[in-house]
Biopython code that builds the backbone (N, CA, C, O; Angstrom):
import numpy as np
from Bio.PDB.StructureBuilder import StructureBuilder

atoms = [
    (1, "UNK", "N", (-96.304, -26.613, -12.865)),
    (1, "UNK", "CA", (-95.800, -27.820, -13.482)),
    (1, "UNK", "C", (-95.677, -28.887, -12.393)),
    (1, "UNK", "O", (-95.334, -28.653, -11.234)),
    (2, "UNK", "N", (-96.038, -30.251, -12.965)),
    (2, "UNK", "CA", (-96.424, -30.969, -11.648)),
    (2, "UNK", "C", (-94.855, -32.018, -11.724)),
    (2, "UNK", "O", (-94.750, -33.085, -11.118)),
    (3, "UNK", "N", (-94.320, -31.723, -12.150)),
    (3, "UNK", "CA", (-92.695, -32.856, -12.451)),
    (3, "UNK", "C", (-92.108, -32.578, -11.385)),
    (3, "UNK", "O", (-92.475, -31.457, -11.032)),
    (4, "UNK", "N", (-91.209, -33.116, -10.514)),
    (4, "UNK", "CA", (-90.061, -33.007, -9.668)),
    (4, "UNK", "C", (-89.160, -32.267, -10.181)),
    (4, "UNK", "O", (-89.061, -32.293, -11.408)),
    (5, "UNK", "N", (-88.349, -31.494, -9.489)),
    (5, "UNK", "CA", (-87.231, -30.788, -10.227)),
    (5, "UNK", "C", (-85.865, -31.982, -10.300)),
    (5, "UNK", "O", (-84.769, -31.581, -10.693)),
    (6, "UNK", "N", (-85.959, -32.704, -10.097)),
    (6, "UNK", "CA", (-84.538, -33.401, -9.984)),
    (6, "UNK", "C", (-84.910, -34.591, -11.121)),
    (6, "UNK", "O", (-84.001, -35.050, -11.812)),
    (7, "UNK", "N", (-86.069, -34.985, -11.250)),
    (7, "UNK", "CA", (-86.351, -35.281, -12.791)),
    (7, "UNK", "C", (-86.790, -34.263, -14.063)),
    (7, "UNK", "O", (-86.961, -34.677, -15.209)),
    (8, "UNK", "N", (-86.926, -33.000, -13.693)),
    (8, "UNK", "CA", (-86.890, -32.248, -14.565)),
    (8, "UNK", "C", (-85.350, -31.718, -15.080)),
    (8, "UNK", "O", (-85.171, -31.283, -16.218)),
    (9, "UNK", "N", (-84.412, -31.812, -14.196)),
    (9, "UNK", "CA", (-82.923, -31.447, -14.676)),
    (9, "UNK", "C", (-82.715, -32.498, -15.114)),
    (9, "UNK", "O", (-81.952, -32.354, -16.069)),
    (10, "UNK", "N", (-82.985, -33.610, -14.950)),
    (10, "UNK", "CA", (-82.146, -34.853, -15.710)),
    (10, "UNK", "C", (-82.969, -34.680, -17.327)),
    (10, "UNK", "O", (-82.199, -34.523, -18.275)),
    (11, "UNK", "N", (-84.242, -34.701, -17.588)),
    (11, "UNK", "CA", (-84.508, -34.196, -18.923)),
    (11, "UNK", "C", (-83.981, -33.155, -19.685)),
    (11, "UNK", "O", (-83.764, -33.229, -20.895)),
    (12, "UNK", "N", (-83.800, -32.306, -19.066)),
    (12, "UNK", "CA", (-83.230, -31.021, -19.677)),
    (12, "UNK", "C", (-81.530, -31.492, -19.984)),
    (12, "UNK", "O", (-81.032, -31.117, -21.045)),
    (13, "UNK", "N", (-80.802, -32.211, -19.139)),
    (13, "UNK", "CA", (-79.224, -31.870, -19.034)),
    (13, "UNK", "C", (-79.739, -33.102, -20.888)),
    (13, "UNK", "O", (-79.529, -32.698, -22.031)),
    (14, "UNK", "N", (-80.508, -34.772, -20.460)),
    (14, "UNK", "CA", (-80.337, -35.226, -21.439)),
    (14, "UNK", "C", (-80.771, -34.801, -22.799)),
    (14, "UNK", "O", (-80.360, -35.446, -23.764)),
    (15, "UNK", "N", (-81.619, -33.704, -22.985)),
    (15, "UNK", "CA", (-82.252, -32.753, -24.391)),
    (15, "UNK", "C", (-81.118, -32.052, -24.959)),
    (15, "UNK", "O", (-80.886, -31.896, -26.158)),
    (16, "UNK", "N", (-80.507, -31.687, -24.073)),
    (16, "UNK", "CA", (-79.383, -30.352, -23.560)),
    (16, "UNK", "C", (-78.188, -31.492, -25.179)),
    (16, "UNK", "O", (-77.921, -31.492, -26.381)),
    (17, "UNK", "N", (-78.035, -31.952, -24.353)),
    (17, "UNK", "CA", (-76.819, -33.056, -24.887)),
    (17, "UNK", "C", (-77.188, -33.418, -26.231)),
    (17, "UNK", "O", (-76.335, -33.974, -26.923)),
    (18, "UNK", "N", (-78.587, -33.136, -26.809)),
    (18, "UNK", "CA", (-79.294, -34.459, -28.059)),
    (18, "UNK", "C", (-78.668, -32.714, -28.822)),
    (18, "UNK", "O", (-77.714, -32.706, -29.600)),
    (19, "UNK", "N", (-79.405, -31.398, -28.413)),
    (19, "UNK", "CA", (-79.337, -30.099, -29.458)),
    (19, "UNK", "C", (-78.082, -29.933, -29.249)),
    (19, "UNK", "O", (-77.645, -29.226, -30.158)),
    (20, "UNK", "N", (-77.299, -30.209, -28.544)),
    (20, "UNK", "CA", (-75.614, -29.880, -28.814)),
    (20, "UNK", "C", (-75.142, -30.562, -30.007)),
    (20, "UNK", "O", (-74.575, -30.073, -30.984)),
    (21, "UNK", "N", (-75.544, -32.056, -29.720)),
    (21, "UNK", "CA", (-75.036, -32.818, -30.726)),
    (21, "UNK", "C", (-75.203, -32.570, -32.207)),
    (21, "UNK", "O", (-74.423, -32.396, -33.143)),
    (22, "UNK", "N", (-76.517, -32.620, -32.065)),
    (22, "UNK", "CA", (-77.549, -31.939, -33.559)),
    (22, "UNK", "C", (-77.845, -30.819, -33.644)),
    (22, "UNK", "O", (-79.042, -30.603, -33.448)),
    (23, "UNK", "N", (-76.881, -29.491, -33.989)),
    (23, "UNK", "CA", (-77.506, -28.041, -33.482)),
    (23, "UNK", "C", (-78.507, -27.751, -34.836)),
    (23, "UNK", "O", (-79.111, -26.678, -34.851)),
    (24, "UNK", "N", (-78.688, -28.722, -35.997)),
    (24, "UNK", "CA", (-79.431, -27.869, -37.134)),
    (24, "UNK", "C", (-80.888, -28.510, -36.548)),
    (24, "UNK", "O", (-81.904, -27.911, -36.900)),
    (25, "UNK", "N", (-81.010, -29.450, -35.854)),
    (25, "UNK", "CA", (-81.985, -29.957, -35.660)),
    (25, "UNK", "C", (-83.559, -29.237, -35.300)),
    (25, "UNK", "O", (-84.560, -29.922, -35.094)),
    (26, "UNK", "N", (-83.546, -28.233, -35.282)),
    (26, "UNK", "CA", (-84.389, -27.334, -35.214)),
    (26, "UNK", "C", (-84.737, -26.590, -36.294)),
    (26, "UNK", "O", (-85.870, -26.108, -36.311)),
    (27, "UNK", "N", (-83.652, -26.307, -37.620)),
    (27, "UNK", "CA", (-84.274, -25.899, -38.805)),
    (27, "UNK", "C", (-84.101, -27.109, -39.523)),
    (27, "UNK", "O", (-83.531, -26.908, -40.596)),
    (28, "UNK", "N", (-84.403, -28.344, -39.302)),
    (28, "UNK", "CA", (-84.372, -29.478, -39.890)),
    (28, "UNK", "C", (-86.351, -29.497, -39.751)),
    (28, "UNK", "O", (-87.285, -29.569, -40.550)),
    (29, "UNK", "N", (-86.240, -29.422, -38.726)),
    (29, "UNK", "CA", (-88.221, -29.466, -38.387)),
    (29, "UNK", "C", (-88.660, -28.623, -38.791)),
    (29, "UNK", "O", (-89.636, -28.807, -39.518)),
    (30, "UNK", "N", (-88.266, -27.463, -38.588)),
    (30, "UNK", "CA", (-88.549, -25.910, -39.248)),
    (30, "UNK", "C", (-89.358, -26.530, -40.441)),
    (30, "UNK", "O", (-90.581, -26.657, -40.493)),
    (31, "UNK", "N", (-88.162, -26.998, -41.671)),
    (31, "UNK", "CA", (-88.285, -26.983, -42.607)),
    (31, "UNK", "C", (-88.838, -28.443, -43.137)),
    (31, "UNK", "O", (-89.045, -28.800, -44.298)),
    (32, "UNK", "N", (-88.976, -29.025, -42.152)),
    (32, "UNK", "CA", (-90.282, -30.619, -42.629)),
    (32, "UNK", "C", (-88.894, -31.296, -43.144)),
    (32, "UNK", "O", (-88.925, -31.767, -44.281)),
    (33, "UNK", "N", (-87.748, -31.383, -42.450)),
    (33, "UNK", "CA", (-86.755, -32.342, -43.009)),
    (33, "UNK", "C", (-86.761, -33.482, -42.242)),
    (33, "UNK", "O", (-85.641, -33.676, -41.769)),
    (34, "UNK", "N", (-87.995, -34.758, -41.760)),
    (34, "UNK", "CA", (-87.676, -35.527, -41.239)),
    (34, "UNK", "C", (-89.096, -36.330, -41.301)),
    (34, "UNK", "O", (-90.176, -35.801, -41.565)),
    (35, "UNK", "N", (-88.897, -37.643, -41.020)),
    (35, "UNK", "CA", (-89.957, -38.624, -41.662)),
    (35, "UNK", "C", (-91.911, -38.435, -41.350)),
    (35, "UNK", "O", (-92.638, -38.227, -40.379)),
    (36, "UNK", "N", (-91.995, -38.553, -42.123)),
    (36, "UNK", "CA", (-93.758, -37.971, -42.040)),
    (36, "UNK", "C", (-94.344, -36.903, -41.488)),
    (36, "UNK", "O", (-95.198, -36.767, -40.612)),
    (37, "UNK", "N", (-93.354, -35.721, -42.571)),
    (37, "UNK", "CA", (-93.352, -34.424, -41.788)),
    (37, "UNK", "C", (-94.803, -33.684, -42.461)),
    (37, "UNK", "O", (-95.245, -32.618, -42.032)),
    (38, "UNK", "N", (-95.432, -34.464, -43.583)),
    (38, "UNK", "CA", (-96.537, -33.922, -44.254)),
    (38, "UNK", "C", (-97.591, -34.024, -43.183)),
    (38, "UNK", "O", (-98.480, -33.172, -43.162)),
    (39, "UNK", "N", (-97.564, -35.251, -42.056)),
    (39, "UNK", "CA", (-98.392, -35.684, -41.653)),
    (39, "UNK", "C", (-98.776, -35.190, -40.445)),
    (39, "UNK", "O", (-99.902, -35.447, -40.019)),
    (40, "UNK", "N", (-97.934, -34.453, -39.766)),
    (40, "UNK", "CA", (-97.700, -33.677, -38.409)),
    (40, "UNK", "C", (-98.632, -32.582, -38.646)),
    (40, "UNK", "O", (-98.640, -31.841, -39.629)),
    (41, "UNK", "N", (-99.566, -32.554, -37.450)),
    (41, "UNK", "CA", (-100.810, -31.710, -37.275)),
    (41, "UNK", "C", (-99.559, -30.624, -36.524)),
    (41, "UNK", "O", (-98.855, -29.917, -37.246)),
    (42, "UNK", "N", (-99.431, -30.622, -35.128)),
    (42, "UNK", "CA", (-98.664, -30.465, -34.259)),
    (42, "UNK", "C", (-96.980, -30.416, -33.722)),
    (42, "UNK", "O", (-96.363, -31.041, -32.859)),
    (43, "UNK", "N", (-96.644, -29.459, -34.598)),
    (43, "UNK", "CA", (-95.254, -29.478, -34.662)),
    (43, "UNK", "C", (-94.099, -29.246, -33.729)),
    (43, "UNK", "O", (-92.914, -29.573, -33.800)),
    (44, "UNK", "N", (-94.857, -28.527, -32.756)),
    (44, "UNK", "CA", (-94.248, -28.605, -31.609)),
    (44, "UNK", "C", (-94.407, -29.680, -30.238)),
    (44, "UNK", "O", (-93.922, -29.799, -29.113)),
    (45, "UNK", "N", (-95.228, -30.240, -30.956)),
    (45, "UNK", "CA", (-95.633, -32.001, -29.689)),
    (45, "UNK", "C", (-94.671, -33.067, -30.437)),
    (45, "UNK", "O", (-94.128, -34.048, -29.928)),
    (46, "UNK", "N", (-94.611, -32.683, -31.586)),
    (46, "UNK", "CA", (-94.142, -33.822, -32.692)),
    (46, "UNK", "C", (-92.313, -33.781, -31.858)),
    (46, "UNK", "O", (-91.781, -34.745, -31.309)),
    (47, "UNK", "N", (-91.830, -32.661, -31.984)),
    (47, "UNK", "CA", (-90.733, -31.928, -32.049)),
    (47, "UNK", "C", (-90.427, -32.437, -30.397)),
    (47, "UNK", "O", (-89.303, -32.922, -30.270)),
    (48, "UNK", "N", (-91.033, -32.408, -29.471)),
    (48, "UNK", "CA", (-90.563, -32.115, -28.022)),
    (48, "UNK", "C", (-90.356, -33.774, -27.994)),
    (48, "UNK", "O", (-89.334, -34.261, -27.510)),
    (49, "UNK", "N", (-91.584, -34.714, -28.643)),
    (49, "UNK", "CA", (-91.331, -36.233, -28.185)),
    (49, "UNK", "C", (-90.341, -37.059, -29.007)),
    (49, "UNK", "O", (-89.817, -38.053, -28.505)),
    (50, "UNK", "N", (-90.044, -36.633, -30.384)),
    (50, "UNK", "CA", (-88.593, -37.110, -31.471)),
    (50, "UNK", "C", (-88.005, -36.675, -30.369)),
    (50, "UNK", "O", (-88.129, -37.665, -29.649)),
    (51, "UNK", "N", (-87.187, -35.505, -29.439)),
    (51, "UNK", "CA", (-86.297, -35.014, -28.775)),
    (51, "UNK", "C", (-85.897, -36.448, -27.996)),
    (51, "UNK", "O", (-84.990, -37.279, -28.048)),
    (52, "UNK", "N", (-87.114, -36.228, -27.255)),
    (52, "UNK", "CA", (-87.038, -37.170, -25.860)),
    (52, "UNK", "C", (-86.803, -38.241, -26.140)),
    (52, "UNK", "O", (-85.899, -38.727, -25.459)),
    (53, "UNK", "N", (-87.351, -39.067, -27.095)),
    (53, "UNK", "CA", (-87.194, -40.408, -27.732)),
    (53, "UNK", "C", (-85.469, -40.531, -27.814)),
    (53, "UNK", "O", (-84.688, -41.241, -27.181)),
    (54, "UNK", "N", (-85.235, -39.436, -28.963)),
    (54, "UNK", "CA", (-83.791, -39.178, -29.380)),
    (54, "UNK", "C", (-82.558, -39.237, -28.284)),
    (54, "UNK", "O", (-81.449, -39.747, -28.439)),
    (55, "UNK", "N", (-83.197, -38.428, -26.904)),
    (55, "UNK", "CA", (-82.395, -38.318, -25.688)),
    (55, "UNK", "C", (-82.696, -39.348, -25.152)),
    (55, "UNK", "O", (-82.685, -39.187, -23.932)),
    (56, "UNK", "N", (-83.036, -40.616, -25.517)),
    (56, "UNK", "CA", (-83.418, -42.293, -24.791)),
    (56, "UNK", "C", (-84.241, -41.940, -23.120)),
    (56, "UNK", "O", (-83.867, -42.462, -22.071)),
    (57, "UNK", "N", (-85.151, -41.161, -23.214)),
    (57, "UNK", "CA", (-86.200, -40.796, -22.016)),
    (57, "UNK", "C", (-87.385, -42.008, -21.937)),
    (57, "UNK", "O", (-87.773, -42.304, -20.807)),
    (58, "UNK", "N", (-87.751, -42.451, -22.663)),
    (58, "UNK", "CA", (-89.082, -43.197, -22.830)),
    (58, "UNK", "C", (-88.809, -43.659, -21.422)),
    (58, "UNK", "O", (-89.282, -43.307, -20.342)),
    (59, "UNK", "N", (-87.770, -44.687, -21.809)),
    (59, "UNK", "CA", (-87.711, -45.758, -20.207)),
    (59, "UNK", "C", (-88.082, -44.590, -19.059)),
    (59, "UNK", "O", (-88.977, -44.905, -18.274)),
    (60, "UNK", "N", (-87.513, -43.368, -18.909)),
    (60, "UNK", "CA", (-87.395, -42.819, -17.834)),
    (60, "UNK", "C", (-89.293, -42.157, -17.356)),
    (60, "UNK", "O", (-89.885, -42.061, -16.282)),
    (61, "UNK", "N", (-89.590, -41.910, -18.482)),
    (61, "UNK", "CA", (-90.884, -41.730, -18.498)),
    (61, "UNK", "C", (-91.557, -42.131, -18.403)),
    (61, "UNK", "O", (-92.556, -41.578, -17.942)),
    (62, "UNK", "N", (-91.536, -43.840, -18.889)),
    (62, "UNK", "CA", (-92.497, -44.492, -18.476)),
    (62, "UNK", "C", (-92.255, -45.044, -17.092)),
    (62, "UNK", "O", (-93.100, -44.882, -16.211)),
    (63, "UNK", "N", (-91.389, -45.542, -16.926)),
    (63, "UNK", "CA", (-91.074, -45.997, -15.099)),
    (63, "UNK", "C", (-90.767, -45.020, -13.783)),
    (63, "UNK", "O", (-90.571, -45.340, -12.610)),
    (64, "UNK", "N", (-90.798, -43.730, -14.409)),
    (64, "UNK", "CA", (-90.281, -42.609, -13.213)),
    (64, "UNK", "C", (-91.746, -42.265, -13.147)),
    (64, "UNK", "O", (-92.625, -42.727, -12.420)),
    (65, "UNK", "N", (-91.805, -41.125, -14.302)),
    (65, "UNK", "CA", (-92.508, -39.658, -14.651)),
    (65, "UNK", "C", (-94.041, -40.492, -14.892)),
    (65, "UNK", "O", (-94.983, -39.701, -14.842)),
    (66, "UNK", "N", (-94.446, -41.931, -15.141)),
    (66, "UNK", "CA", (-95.983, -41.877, -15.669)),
    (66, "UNK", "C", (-96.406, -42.189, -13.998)),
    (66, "UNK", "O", (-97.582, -42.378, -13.688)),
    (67, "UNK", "N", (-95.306, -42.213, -12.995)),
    (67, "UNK", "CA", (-95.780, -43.102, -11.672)),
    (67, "UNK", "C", (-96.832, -41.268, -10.944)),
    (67, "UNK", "O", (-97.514, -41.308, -9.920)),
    (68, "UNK", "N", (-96.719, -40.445, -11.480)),
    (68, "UNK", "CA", (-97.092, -39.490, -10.779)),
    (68, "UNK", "C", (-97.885, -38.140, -11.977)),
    (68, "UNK", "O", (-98.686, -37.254, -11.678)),
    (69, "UNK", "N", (-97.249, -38.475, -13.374)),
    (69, "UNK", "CA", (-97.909, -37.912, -14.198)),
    (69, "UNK", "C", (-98.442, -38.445, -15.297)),
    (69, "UNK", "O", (-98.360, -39.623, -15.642)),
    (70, "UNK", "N", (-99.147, -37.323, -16.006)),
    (70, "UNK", "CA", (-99.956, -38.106, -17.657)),
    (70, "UNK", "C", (-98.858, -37.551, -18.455)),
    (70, "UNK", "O", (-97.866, -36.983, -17.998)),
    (71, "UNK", "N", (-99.106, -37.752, -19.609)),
    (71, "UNK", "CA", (-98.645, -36.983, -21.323)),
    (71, "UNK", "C", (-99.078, -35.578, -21.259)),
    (71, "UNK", "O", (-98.280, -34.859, -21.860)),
    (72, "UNK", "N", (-100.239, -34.823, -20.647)),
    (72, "UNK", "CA", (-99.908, -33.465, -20.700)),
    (72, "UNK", "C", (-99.173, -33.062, -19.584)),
    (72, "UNK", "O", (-98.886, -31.875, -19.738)),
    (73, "UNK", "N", (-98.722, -33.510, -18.501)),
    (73, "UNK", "CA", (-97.778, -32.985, -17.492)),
    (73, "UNK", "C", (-96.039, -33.126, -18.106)),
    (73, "UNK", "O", (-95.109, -32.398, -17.762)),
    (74, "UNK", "N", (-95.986, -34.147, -18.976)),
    (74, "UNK", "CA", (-95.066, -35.255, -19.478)),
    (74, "UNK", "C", (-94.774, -33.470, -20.587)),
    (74, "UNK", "O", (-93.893, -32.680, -20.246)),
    (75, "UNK", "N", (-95.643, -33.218, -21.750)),
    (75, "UNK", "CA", (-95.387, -32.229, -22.483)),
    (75, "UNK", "C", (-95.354, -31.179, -21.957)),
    (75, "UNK", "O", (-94.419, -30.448, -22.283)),
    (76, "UNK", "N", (-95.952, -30.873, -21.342)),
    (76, "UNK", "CA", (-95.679, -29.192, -20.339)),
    (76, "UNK", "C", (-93.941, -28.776, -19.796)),
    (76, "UNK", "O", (-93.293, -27.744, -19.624)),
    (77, "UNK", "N", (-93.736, -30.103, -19.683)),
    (77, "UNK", "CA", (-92.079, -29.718, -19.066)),
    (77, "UNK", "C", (-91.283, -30.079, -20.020)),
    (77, "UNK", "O", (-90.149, -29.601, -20.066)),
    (78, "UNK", "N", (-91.789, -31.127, -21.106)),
    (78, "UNK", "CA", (-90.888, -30.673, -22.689)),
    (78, "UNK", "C", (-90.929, -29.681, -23.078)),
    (78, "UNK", "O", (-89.838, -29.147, -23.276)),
    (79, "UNK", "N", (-92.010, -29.001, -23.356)),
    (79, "UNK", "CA", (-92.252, -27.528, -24.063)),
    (79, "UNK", "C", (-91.208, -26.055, -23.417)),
    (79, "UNK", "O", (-90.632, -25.076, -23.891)),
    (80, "UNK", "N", (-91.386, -26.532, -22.398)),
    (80, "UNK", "CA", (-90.143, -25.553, -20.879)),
    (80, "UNK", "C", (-89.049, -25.910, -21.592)),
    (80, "UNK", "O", (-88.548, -24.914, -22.114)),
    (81, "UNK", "N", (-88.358, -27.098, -21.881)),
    (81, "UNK", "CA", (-87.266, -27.775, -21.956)),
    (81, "UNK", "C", (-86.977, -27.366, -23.540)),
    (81, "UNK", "O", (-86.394, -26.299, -23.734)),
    (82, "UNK", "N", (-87.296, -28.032, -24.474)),
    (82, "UNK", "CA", (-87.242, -27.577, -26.140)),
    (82, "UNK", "C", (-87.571, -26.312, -26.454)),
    (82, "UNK", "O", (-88.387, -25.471, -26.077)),
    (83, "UNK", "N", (-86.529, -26.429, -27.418)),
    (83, "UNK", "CA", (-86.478, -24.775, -28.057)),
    (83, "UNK", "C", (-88.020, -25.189, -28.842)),
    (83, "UNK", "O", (-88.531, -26.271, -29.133)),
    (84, "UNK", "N", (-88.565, -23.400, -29.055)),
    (84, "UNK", "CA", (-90.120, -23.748, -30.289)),
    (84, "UNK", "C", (-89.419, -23.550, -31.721)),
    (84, "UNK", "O", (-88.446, -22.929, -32.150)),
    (85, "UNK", "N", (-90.513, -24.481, -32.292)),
    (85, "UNK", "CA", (-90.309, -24.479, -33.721)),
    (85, "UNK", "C", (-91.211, -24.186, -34.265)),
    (85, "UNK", "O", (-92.173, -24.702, -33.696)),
    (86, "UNK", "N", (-91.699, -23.267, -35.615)),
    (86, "UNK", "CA", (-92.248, -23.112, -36.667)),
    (86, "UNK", "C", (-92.305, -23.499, -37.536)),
    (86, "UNK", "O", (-91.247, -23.726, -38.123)),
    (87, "UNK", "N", (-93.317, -23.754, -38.043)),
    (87, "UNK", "CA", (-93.005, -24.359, -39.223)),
    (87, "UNK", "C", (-92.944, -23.630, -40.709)),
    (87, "UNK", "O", (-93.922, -23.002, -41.113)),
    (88, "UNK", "N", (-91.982, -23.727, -41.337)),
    (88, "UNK", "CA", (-91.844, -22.806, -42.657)),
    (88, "UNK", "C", (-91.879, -24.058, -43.947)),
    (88, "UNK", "O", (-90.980, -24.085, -44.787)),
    (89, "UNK", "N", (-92.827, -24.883, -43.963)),
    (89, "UNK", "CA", (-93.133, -25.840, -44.908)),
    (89, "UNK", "C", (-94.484, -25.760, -45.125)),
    (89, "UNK", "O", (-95.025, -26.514, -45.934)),
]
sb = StructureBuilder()
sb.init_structure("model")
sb.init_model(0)
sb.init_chain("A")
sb.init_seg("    ")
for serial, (resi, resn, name, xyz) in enumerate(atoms, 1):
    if name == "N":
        sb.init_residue(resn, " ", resi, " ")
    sb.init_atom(name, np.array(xyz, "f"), 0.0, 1.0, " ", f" {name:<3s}", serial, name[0])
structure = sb.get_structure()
């Protein structure tokens, strides 16, 4: 994984904080409870970037994390970070 660890704990502590807050939030996706869930090829890319969005990362991603990585380095250490989801819809 090509991320720094000291920006990889700050993603995790802020994800950490979004599934505390929202603990159904994972059988909410499970179960296609959230906007244009018909439309999601990819439920676990869908799932890791609502997180991050949700945990207000963008800024951090785009001005930290794009200075040294892409979107698959960017998802590789979401996927580490977010619980997986299935989909049962």
């Amino acid at each position: 994984m090509k991320i720094k660890q000291p920006h990889y704990d700050h993603m995790k502590a802020e994800i950490n904080a979004v599934l505390a807050k929202y603990p159904s939030i994972v059988s909410e996706y499970e179960a296609g409870n959230f906007p244009r869930a018909d439309k999601v090829k990819d439920l676990q890319r869908r799932f890791c970037f609502d997180l991050s969005h949700g945990a207000g990362l963008n800024r951090f991603i785009s001005t930290v994390l794009y200075e040294y990585m892409n979107d698959n380095h960017v998802y590789t250490a979401l996927k580490r970070i977010c619980p997986t989801v299935t989909r049962n819809y």
